[in-house]
C-alpha positions in Angstrom: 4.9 18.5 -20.4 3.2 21.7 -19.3 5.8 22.5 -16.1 4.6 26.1 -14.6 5.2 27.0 -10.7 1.5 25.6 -10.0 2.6 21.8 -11.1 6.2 22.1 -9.2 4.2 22.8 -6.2 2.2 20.2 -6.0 4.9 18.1 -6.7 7.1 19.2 -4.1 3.9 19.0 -1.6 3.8 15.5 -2.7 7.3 14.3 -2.2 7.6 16.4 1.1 4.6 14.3 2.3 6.3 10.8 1.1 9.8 12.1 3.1 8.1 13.1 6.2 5.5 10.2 6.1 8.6 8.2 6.2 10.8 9.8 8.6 7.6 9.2 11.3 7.8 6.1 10.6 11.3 5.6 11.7 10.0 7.5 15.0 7.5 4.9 15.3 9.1 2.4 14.9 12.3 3.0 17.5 8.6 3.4 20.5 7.7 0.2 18.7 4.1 1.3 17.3 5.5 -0.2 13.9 6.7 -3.8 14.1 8.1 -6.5 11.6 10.1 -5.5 8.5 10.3 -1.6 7.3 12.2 -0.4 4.1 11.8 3.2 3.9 11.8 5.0 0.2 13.8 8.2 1.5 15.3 9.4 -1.8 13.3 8.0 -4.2 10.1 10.5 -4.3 10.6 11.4 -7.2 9.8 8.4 -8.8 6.8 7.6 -7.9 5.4 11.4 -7.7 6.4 11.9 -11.2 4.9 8.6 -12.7 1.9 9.1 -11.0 1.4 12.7 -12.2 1.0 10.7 -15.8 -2.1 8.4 -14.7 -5.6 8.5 -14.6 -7.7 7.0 -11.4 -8.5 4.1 -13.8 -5.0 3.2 -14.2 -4.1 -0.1 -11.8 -0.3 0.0 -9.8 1.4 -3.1 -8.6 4.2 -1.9 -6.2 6.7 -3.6 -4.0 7.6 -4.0 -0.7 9.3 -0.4 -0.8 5.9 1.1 -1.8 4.8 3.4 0.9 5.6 6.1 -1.7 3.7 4.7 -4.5 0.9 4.2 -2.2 0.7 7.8 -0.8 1.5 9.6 -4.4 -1.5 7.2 -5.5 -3.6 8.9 -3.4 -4.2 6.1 -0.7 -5.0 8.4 2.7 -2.1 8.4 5.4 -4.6 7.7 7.9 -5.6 4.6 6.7 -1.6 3.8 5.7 -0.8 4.6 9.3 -3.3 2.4 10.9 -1.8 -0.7 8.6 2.0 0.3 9.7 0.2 -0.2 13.8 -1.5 -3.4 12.5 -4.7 -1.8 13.2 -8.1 -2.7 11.4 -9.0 0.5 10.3 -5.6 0.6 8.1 -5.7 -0.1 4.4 -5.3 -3.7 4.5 -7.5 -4.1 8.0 -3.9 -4.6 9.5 -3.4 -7.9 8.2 -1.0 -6.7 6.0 1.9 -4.4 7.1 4.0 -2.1 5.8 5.0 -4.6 2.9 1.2 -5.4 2.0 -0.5 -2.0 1.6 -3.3 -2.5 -0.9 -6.9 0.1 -1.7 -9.2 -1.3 -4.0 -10.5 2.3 -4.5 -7.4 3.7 -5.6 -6.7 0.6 -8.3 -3.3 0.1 -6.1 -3.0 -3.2 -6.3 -0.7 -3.6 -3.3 3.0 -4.1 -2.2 4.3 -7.7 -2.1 7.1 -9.1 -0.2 8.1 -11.6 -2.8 10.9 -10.0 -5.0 9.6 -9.6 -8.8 6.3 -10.9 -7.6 4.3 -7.8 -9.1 5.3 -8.2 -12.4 3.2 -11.5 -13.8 0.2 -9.5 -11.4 0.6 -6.7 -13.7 0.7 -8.8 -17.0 -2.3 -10.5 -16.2 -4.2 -7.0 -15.0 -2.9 -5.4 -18.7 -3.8 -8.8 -20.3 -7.6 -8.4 -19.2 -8.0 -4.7 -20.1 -6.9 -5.5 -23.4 -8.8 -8.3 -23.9 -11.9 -6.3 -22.5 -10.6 -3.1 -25.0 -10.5 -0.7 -21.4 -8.5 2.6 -22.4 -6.4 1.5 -19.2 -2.6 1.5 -18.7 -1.3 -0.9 -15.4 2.1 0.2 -14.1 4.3 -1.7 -12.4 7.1 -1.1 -10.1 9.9 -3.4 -9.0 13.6 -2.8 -7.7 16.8 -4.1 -10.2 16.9 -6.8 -7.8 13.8 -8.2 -9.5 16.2 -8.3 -13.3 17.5 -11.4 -11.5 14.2 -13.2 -11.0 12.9 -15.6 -14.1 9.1 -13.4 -13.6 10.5 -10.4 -15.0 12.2 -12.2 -18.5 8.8 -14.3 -18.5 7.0 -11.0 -18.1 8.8 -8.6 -20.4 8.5 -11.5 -23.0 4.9 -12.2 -23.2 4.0 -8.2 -22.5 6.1 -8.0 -25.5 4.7 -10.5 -27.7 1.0 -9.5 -26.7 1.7 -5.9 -26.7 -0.1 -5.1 -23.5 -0.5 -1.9 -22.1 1.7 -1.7 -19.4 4.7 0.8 -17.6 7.1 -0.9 -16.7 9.0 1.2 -13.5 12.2 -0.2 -12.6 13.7 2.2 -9.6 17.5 1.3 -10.2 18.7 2.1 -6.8 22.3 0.3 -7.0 21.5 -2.4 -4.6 19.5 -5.2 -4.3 19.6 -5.7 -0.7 23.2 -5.2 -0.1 24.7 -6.5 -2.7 25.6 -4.2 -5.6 24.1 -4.1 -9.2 27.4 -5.0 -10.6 28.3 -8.1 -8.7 24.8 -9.3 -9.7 24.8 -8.3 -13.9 26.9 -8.5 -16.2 24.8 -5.6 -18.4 24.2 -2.9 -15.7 22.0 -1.0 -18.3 18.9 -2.9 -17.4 17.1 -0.7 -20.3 18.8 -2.4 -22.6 17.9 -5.7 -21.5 14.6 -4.6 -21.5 15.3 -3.8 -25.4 16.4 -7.3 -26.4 12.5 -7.5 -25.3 12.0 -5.5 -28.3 10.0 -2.8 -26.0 10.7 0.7 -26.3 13.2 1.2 -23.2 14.9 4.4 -21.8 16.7 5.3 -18.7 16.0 8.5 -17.2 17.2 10.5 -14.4 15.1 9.3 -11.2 16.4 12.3 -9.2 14.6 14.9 -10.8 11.2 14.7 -10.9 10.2 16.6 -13.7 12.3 14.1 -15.9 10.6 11.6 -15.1 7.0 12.8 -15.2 8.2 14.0 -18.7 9.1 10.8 -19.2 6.2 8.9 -18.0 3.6 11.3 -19.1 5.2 10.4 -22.8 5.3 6.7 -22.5 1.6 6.6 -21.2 0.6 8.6 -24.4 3.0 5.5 -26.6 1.0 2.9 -24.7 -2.9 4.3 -24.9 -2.1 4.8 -28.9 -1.8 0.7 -28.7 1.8 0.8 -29.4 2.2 -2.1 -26.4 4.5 -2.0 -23.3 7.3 0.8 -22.3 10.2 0.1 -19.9 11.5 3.4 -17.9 14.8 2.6 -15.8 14.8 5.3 -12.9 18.3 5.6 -11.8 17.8 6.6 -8.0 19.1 6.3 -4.8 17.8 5.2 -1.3 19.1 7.1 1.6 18.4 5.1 4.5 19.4 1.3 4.7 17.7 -1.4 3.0 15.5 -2.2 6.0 15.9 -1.4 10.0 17.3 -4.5 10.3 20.1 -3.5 7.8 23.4 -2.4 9.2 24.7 -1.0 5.7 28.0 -2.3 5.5 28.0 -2.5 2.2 28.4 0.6 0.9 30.7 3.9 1.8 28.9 6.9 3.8 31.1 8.9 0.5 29.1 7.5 -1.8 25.5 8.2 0.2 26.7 11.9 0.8 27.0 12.3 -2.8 23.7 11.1 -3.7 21.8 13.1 -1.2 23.4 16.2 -3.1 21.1 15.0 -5.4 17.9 15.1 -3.0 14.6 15.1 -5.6 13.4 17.8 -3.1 16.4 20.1 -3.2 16.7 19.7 -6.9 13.0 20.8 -7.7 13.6 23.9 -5.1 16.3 24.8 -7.1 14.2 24.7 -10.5 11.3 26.5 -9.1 12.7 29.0 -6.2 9.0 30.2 -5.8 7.3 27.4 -3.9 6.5 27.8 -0.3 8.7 25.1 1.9 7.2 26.6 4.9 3.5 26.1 3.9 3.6 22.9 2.9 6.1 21.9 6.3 3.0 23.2 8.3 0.2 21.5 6.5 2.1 18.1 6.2 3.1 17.9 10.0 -0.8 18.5 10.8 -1.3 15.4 8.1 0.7 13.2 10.0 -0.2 13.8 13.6 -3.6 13.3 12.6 -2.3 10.3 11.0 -0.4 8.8 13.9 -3.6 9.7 16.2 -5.6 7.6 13.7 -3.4 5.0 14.2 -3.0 5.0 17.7 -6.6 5.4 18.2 -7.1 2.0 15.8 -8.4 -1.3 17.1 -7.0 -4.5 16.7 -8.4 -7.3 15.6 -10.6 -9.6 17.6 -9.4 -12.5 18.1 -12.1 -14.5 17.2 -11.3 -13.2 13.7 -8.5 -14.7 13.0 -9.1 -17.3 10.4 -11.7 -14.6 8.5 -11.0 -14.4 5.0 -8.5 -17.2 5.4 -8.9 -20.0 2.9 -9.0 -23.8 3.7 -8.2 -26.5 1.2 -9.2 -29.1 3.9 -11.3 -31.7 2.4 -10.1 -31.3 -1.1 -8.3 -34.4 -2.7 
């Protein structure tokens, strides 16, 4: 990959949007604007910055219920993910969705889902259909290691396997699935190499630093639209706030979060590239998000006599 000074700015304007993005939301949330469940991706920018970096806009993304990143490195507009967190119809999802449901058919992001692993069979059936259509299309797909547990991601990795489909494979390795920790749940803690019993080219990459992984996504989308089927990428990374707001974090020691925000994706990429202005982008992403919050605010809700629109009935049907 190409890095110069231009690229690390953008990136860094990119995750700096994701973190602060976030951190409103936390404000909302505590005045109540934001109800229901809320799992923040503080920590992880990286990840979903530097895959996205390697797409095109006809490139589909299945996400999960921590996808607020995803959605905003996708493009999808902060105003419109704003107005979904308030439950407003102007947001993404015309507020029926929440913070776990954020979908934009524009942007082929293909949503968050609350069901654990429940992206993954979505994303085998999206790759199955571009290949069987011959589109010059790679779907990604993010999920948590929480998902390794689930029968839809063996089922998945199998058949994208046997069919070679074209399809990235994201898992963001963040230690804990809920609060329980990766190695109470696996027995292999590598989950690239279960991935490899799939017989699909696997790695596991750095998740921290950005520029590793849009190396290594920008490579693996290259593997994939040369027909040479699916490619796993484990992104060992690190969440720095709880699982959800409900979440009291008693399951892991304040140590171990200290020494993983030395590792900040943001701080890191500073480092690389000491020539990108912090200050600038501070400015223009604060204006982002009050205009975003205004948005929101300034949202309606849902009439009422709405409520069963675009729901489905199977009354009457034997």
């Amino acid at each position: 990959m190409d890095m110069n000074l231009d690229l690390a700015n953008k990136f860094y304007r990119q995750m700096l949007l994701i973190r602060r993005f976030e951190e409103k939301c936390v404000e909302m949330y505590s005045k109540e604007k934001i109800r229901g469940f809320l799992h923040l991706y503080i920590g992880e920018e990286a990840v979903a910055v530097g895959v996205m970096n390697a797409l095109t806009s006809d490139d589909a993304i299945f996400a999960t219920y921590r996808e607020h990143g995803q959605a905003l490195a996708r493009g999808v507009p902060p105003n419109k993910i704003m107005a979904e967190m308030f439950g407003k119809v102007q947001g993404c999802s015309r507020g029926r969705g929440g913070s776990m449901h954020l979908f934009d058919a524009k942007t082929r992001f293909y949503g968050g889902s609350a069901i654990v692993s429940g992206g993954l069979p979505l994303a085998v059936g999206m790759a199955l259909s571009d290949q069987m259509m011959k589109r010059d299309r790679v779907t990604v797909c993010f999920f948590g290691d929480g998902a390794v547990a689930e029968g839809e991601f063996h089922e998945s990795l199998n058949l994208a396997s046997l069919w070679k489909l074209p399809i990235l494979f994201i898992c963001e390795n963040n230690l804990y699935a809920m609060g329980t920790a990766l190695k109470f749940t696996e027995s292999e803690t590598n989950i690239s190499l279960k991935a490899a019993s799939y017989r699909i080219d696997s790695s596991q990459v750095d998740g921290m630093d950005i520029i590793t992984v849009a190396q290594a996504a920008q490579e693996a989308v290259a593997k994939i639209k040369n027909g040479n089927g699916p490619v796993f990428i484990e992104c060992l990374t690190y969440r720095f706030r709880a699982h959800s707001m409900f979440d009291a974090e008693l399951y892991r020691d304040k140590t171990e979060v200290a020494v993983w925000k030395e590792k900040d994706p943001l701080v890191i990429l500073h480092q690389q590239w000491t020539g990108i202005n912090i200050d600038k982008y501070e400015n223009e992403i604060a204006l982002i998000i009050d205009e975003a919050v205004a948005f929101a605010e300034n949202g309606t809700l849902e009439s009422i006599d709405d409520l069963e629109k675009y729901v489905y009935s199977a009354e009457g049907v034997q």
